[in-house]
C-alpha positions as CSV (number, residue, x, y, z in Angstrom):
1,X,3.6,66.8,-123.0
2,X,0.8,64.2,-123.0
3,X,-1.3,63.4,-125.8
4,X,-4.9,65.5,-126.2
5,X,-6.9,61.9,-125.5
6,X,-4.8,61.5,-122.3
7,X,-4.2,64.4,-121.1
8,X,-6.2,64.6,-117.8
9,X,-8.3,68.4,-117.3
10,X,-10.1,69.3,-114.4
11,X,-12.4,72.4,-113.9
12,X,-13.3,73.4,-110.7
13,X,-16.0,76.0,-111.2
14,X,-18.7,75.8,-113.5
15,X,-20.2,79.4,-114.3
16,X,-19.7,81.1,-117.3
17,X,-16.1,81.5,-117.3
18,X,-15.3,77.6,-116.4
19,X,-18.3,76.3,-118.4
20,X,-16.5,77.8,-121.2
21,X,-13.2,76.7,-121.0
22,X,-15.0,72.8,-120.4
23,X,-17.0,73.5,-124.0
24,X,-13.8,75.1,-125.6
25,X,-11.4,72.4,-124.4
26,X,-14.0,69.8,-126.0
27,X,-14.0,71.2,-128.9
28,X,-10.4,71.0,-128.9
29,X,-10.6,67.5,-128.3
30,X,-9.7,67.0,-124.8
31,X,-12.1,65.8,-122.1
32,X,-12.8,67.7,-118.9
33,X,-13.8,66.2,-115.7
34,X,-16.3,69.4,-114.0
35,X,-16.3,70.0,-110.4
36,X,-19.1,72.7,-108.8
37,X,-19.4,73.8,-105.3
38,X,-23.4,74.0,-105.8
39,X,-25.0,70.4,-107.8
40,X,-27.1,72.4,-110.4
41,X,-24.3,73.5,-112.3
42,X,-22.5,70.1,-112.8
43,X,-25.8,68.3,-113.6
44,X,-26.6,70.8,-116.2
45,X,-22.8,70.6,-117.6
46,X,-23.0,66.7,-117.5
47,X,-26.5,66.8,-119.4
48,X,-25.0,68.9,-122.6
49,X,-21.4,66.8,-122.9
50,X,-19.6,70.2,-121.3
51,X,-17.5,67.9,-119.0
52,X,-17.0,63.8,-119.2
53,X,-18.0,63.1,-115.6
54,X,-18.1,64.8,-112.3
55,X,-14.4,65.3,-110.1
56,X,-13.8,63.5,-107.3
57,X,-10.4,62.8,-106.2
58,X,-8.7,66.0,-107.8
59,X,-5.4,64.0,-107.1
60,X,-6.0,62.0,-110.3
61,X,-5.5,65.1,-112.8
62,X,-2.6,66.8,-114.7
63,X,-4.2,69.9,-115.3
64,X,-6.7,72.1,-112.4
65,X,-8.2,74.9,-113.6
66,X,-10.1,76.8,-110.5
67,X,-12.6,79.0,-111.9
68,X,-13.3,80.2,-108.8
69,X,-13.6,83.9,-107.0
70,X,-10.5,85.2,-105.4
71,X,-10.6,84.1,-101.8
72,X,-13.1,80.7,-102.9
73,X,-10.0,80.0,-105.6
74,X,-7.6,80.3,-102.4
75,X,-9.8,78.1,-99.9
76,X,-10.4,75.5,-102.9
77,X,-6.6,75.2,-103.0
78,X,-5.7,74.7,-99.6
79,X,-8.7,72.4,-98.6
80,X,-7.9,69.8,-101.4
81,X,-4.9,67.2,-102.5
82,X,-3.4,67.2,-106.2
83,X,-1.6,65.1,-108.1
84,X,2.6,65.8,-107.6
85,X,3.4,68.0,-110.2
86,X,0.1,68.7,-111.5
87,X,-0.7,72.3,-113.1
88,X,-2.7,73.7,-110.8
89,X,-4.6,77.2,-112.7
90,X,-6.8,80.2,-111.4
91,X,-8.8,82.0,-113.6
92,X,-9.2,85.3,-111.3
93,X,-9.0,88.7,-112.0
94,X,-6.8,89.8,-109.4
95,X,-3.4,87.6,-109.3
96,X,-1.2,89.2,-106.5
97,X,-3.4,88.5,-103.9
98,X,-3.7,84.9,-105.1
99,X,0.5,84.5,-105.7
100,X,1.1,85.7,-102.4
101,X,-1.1,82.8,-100.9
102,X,-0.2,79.9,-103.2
103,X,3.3,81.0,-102.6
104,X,2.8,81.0,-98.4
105,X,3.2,77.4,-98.1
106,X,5.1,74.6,-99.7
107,X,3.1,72.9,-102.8
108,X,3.7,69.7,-104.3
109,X,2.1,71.0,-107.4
110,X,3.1,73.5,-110.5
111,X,1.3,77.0,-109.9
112,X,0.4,79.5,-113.1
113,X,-1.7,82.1,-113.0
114,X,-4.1,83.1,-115.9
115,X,-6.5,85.7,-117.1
116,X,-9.0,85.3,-119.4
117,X,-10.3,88.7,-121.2
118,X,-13.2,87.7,-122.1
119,X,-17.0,87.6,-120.5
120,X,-20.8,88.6,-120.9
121,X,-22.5,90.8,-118.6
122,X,-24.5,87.4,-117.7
123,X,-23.2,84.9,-115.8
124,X,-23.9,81.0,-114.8
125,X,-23.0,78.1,-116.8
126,X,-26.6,78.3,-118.9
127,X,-24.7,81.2,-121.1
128,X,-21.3,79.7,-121.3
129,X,-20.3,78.6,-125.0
130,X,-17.5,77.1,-126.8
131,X,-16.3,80.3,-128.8
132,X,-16.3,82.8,-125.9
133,X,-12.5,82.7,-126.3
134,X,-12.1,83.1,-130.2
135,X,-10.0,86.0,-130.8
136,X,-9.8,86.9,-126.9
137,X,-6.3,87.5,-125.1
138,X,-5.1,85.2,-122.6
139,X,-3.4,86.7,-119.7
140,X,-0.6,84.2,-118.1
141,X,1.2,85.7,-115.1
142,X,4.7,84.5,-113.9
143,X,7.3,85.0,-111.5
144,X,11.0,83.3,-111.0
145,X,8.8,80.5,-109.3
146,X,7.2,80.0,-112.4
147,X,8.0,76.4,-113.8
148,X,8.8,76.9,-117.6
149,X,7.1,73.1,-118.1
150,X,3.7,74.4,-116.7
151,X,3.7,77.4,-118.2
152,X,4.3,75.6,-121.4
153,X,1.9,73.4,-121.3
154,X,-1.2,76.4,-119.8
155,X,0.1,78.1,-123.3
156,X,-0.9,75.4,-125.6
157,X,-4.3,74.8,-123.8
158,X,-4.7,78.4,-124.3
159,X,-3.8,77.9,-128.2
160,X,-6.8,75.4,-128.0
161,X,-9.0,77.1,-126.5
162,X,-9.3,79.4,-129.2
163,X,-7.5,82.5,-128.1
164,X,-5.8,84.6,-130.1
165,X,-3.0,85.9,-127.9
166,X,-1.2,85.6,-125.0
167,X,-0.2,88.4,-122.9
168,X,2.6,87.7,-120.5
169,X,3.2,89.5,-117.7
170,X,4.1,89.9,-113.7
171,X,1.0,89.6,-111.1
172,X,2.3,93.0,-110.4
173,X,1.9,94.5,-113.5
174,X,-1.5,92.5,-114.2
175,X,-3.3,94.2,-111.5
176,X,-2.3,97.3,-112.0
177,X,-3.6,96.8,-115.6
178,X,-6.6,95.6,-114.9
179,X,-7.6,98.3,-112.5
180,X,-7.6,100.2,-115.5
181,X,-8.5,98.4,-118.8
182,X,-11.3,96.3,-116.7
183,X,-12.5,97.3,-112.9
184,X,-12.7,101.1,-113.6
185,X,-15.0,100.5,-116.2
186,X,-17.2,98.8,-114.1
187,X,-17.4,101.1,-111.8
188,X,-18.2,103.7,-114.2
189,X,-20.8,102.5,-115.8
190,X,-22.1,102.1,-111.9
191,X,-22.0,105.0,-111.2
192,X,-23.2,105.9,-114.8
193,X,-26.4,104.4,-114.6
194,X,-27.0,106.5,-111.0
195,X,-28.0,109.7,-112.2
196,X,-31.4,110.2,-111.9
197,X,-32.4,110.5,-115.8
198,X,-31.8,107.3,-116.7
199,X,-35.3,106.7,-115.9
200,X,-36.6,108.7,-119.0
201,X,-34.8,107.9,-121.4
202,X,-36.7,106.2,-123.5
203,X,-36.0,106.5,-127.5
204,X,-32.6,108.7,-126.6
205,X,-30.3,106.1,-126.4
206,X,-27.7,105.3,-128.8
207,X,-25.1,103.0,-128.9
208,X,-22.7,104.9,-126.8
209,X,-25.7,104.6,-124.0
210,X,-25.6,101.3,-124.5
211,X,-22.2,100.8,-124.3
212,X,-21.6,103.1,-121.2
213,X,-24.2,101.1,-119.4
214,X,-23.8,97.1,-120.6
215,X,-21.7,96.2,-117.6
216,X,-23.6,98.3,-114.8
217,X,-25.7,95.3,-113.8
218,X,-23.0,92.5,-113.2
219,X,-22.6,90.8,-109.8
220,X,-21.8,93.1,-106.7
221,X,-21.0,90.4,-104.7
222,X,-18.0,89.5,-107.2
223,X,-17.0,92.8,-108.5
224,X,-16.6,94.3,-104.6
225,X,-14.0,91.2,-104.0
226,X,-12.4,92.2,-106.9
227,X,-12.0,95.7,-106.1
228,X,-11.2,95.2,-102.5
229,X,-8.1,93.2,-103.1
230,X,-7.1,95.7,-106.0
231,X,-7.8,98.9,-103.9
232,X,-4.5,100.3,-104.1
233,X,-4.3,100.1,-107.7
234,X,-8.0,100.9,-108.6
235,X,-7.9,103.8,-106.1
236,X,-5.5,105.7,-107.6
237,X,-6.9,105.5,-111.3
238,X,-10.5,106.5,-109.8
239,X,-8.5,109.4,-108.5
240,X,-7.3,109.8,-112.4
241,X,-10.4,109.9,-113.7
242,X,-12.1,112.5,-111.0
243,X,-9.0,114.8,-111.9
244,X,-9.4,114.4,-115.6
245,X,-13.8,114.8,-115.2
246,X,-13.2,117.6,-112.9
247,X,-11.0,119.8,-115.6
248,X,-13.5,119.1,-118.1
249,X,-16.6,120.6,-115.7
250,X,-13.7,123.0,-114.8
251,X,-13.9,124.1,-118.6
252,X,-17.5,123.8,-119.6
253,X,-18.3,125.8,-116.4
254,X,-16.0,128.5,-118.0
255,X,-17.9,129.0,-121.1
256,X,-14.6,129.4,-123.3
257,X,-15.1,127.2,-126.4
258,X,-11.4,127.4,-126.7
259,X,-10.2,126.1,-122.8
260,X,-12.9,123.5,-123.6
261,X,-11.9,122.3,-126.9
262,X,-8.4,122.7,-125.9
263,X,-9.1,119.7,-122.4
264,X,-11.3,117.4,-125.1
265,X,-8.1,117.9,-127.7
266,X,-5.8,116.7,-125.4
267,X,-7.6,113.8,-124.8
268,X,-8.3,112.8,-128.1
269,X,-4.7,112.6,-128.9
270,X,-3.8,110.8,-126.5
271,X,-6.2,108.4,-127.4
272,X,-4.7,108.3,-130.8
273,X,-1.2,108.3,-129.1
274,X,-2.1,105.2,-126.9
275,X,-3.1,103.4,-130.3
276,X,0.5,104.0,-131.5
277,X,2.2,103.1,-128.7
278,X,4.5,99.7,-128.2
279,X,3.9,97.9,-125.2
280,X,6.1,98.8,-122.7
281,X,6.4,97.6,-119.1
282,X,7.2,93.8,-118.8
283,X,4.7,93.3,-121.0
284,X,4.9,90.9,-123.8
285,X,2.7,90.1,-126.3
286,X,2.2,86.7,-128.2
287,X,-0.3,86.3,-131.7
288,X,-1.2,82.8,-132.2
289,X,-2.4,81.1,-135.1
């Protein structure tokens, strides 16, 4: 693998995600070129040293990272030339829907797909920051047309960028995780924030409030995309969690302290249980130092 210093990194994407990655990967030593479908972005990115100068001719890089929406990510692809051989990166938070199209047509280039798990329930470039990824996991997605040279060389970016592990895993297994550990919360705390006394609440919230309600005002327009190409996955765990709400009403509307200690028992444990657990289900799981 190329030296840091010549190493050539593009970003295409400059919100909070992507301005990150450019502010971590200079810190890191490398130099990222910063492409942005709107100009504001770029100029403000140029102006603070996040990227070296603005992409042109994305056929002069090693390394593409698109952090880019889903079906943007795809069209981005597909309208542009790279470099034979280059690592070409998303950054999405759905990766079946965006194997299946990378995969649809012959490429000249090295595919990997990647997850970051980390954020802010702000976006845009203007709250990006260099240590957004200390101690985050890194989520890199493979198939048997993953090459092992571009995987190799996304992991040590990764390493760079300050993460603190790597989770590897199938696109298959990724979404049906993330429905979970990432999308249904979202849509909780949406549907959270609904209920009608939220607006007097004023001196009764807490910390779990806060919690339960930190990610209710994120972008629609992003999160429905999300959702949409997930459905089948996220659909069944909303289904989950009306099952397990509905046998803890079920309970409560019984009035038998011991039916309803028995349902918030059983979920404590497995809480616990989860905790305990070893990772199971093509899932592996790398600490870096």
């Amino acid at each position: 693998m190329k030296d840091r210093s010549h190493l050539k990194i593009c970003v295409a994407g400059l919100g909070l995600i992507g301005g990150s990655m450019c502010m971590a990967l200079r810190r890191a030593g490398y130099s990222p070129a910063g492409w942005n479908r709107s100009f504001e972005p770029l100029e403000y990115a140029l102006s603070i040293g996040a990227v070296s100068s603005a992409a042109r001719n994305f056929e002069e890089y090693d390394v593409v990272f698109v952090a880019l929406p889903p079906k943007a990510a795809v069209n981005f692809i597909n309208s542009n030339k790279f470099k034979d051989g280059a690592v070409i990166s998303d950054i999405c938070g759905v990766k079946g829907f965006i194997e299946r199209e990378i995969y649809s047509l012959p490429r000249n280039f090295r595919y990997v797909g990647t997850h970051p798990m980390a954020g802010k329930e702000v976006s845009t470039i203007h709250n990006a920051c260099a240590d957004l990824f200390d101690r985050a996991s890194m989520v890199i997605t493979s198939s048997s047309r993953t090459d092992e040279g571009a995987r190799a060389i996304i992991e040590r970016l990764t390493r760079d960028m300050g993460f603190k592990c790597i989770v590897e895993c199938s696109a298959a297994v990724h979404d049906e995780k993330i429905a979970y550990t990432s999308q249904l919360a979202h849509i909780v705390s949406n549907a959270y924030v609904k209920d009608g006394e939220i607006v007097s609440c004023l001196g009764f919230t807490g910390g779990s409030f806060q919690d339960m309600t930190r990610i209710a005002g994120v972008d629609e327009g992003v999160w429905s995309e999300l959702y949409l190409l997930n459905k089948e996955n996220l659909s069944e765990r909303i289904s989950c969690l009306i099952d397990n709400l509905a046998e803890i009403k079920s309970a409560l509307d019984g009035g038998v302290a011991d039916e309803l200690c028995a349902v918030l028992k059983d979920g404590r444990e497995r809480f616990f249980q989860s905790r305990e657990r070893a990772q199971t289900g093509g899932i592996t799981v790398k600490l870096l130092k």
